[in-house]
N, C-alpha and C positions, 0 to 999 in steps of 0.2 A: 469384726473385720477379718478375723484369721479365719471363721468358719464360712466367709463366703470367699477367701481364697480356695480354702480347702474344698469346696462346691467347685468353683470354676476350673479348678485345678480335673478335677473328676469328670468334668464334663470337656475337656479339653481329651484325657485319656481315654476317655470313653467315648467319643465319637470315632479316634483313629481304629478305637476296638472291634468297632460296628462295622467298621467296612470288611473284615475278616468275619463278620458272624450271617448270619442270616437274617430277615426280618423278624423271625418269632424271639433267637436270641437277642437282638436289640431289643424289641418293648420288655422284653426279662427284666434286663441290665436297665433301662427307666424304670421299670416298677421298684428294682431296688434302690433306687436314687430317691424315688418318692416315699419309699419307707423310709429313708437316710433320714429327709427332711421331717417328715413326719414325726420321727421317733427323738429328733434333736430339741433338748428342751431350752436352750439357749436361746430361742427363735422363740418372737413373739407369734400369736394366731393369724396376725397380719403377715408379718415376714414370710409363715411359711405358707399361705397364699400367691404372694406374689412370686417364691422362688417356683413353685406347683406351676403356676401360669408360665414362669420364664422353662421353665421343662418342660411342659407341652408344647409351647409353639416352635421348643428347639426336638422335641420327637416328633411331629405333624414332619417339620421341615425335612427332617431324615428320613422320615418313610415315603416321602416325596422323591426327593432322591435318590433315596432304594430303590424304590419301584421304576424311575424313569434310567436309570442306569442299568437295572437285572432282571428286567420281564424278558423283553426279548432281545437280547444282544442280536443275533446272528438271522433276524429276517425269519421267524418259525412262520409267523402269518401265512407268507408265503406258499412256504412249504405246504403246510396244512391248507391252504385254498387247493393247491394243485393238486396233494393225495384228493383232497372232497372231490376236484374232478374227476380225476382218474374212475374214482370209485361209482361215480354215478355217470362217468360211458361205460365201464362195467357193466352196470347194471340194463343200461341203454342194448348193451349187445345180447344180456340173457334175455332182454323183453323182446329182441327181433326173435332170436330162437326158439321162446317159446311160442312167439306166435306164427313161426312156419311150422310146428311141430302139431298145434293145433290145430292148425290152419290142413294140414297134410290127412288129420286124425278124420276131422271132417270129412273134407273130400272123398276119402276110401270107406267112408260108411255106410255100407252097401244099403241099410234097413232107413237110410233116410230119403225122404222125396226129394225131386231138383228143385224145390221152394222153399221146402224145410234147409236144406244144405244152401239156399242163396239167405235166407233170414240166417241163421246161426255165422255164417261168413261173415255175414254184416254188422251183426252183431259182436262179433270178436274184431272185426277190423275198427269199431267204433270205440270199443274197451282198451285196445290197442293205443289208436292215437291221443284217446284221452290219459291215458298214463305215461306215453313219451312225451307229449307236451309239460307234462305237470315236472319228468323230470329234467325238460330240457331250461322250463321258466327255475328250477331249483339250483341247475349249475349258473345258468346267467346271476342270479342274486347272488352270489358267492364272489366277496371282494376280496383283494389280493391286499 
């Protein structure tokens, strides 16, 4: 009876310790708890089963808790969907400029014919919209 006060007692102290620590320090602080038990020769093979199970399903519960209280306080989701936008109209603006740039290199290329310069136009106009399409279907998939 004293040794499952002194248990409960541990696990009373050490839950309020968990919320100052981090997730890796709390499973620490269970592993030593499960060595406690482990190492306690007072406890039959059954008892220290049972106490093993009653400490698991009270570390599951905590890291449960952990996790729904301190992934994302402050809306990062968010955040991070709108830099991903950012980033790929970014890149939506260097694919216009490089394709006026190419599009310009073309044009001025004196040693090309007017068919060979209307294929190759057409060609880069076709390479063109198939890469801002791919990155305009890439910002719409991006949930907030």
């Amino acid at each position: 009876m004293n040794k499952f006060l002194t248990l409960a007692f541990v696990l009373i102290l050490s839950s309020s310790a968990f919320a100052q620590t981090g997730r890796n320090g709390m499973n620490k602080e269970y592993g030593r708890q499960y060595e406690e038990i482990r190492k306690n020769p007072n406890l039959s093979e059954y008892e220290k089963g049972q106490k093993k199970r009653e400490l698991s399903l009270q570390q599951k519960k905590d890291n449960m808790n952990y996790g729904n209280h301190h992934e994302h306080p402050y809306g990062h989701h968010s955040e991070i969907a709108d830099k991903k936008k950012k980033d790929i109209d970014n890149q939506i603006d260097q694919l216009e400029e490089r394709y006026k740039r190419d599009k310009e290199k073309i044009e001025n290329n004196n040693r090309l014919s007017k068919n060979e310069i209307k294929i190759q136009k057409n060609e880069l106009e076709r390479t063109y919209k198939y890469k801002k399409n791919a990155l305009e279907r890439e910002k719409k998939a991006i949930k907030k």
